[in-house]
C-alpha beads as a LAMMPS data file, in Angstrom:
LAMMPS data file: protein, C-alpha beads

97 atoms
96 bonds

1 atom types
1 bond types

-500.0 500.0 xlo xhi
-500.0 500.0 ylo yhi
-500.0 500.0 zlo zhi

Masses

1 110.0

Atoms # bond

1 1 1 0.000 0.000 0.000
2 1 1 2.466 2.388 1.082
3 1 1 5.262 0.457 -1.925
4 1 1 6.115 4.200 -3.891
5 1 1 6.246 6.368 -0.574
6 1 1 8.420 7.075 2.473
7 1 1 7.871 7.020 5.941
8 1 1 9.138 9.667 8.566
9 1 1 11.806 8.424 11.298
10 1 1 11.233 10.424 14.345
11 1 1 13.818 9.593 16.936
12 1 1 12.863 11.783 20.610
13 1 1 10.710 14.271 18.766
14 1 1 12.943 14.845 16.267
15 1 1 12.586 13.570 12.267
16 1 1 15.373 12.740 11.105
17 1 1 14.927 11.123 7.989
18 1 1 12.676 9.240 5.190
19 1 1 13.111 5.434 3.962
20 1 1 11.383 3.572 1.587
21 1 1 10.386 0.219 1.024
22 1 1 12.991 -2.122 0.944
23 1 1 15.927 0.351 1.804
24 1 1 18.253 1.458 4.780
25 1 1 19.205 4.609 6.804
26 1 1 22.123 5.100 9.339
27 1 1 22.432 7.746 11.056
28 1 1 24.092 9.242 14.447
29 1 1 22.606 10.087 17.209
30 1 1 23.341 11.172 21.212
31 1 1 23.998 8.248 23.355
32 1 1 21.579 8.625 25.610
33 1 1 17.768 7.210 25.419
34 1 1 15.469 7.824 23.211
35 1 1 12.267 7.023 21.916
36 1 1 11.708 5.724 17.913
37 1 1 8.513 6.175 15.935
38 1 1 7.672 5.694 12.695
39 1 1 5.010 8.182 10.584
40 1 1 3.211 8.698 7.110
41 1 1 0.560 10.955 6.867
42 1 1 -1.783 10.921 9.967
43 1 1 -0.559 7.663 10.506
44 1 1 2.159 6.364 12.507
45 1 1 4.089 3.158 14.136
46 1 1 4.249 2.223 18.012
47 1 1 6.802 3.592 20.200
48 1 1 10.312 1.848 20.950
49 1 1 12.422 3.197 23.671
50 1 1 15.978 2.258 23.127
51 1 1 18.960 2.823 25.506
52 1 1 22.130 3.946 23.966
53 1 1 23.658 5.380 26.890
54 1 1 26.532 2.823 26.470
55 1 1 26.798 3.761 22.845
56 1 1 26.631 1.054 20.008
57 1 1 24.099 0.298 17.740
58 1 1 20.511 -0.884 17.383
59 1 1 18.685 -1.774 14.330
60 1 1 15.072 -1.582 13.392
61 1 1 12.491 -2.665 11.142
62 1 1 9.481 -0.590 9.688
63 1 1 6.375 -1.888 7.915
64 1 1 2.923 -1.818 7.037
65 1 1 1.853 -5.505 8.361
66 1 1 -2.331 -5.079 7.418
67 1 1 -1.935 -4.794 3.790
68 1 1 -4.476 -2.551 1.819
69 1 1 -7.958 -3.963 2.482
70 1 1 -7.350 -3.882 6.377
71 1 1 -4.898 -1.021 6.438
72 1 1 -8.115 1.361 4.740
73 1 1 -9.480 0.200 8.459
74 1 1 -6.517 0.718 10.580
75 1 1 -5.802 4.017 9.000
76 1 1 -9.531 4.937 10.039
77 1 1 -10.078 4.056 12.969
78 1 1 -6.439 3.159 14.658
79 1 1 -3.750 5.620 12.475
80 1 1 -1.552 5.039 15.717
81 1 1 -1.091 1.369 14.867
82 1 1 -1.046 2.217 11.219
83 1 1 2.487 0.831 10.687
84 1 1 5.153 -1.002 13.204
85 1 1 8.090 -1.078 14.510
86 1 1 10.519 -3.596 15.645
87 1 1 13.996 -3.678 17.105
88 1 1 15.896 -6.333 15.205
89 1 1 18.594 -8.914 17.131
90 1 1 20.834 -7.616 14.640
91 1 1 21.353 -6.012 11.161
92 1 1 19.221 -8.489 9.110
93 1 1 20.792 -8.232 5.420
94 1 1 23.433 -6.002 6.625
95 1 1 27.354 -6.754 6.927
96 1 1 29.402 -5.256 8.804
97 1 1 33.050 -4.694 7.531

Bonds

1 1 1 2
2 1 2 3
3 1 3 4
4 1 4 5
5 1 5 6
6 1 6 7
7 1 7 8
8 1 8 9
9 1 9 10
10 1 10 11
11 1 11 12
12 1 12 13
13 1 13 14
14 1 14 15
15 1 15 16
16 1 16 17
17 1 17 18
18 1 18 19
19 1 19 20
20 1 20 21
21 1 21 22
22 1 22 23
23 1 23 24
24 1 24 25
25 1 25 26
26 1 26 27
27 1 27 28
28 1 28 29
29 1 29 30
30 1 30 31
31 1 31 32
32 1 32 33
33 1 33 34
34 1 34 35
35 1 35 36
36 1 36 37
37 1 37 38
38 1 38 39
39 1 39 40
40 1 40 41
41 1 41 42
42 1 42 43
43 1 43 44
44 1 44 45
45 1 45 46
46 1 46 47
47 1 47 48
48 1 48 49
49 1 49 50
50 1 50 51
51 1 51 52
52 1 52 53
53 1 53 54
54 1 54 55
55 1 55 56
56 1 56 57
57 1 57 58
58 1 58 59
59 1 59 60
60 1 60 61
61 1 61 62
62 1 62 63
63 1 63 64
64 1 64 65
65 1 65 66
66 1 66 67
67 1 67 68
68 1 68 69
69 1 69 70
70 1 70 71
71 1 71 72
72 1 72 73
73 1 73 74
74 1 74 75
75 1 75 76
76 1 76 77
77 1 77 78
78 1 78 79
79 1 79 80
80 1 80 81
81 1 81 82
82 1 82 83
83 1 83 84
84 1 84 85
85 1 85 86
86 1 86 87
87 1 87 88
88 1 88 89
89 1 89 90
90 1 90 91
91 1 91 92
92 1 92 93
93 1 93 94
94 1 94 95
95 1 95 96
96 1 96 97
């Protein structure tokens, strides 16, 4: 539903960048926490609060799991659970040199 457009990264309040489908963004932030969120529209993705007080890394995942039937719905009457967000174990299709 969402295949030719880009969602929003918000990371504490803050956007700080657009990815589409099938693509990846890095970028740098403060170690410290924060809080990750995904948007499009009116729509958006649940919250993840991540801890990089320690520095390193953390990868995550956004989609649109209720495809475009159910997503009409979702986008209706839940636009907070529009898309979702996951923290991934590790960089799924991603080396590291």
């Amino acid at each position: 539903m969402d295949r030719f457009r880009a969602y929003r990264l918000i990371v504490t309040g803050e956007e700080i960048g657009h990815i589409k489908g099938n693509s990846q963004l890095s970028v740098e932030v403060a170690a410290t926490q924060h809080t990750l969120r995904a948007t499009i529209d009116w729509c958006a993705s649940n919250i993840l609060y991540v801890d990089l007080s320690a520095g390193g890394e953390v990868h995550v995942e956004v989609s649109n799991p209720n495809g475009p039937f159910k997503g009409q719905s979702v986008m209706r009457r839940t636009p907070g659970a529009y898309l979702q967000l996951r923290l991934l174990e590790k960089a799924e299709g991603h080396e590291t040199p």
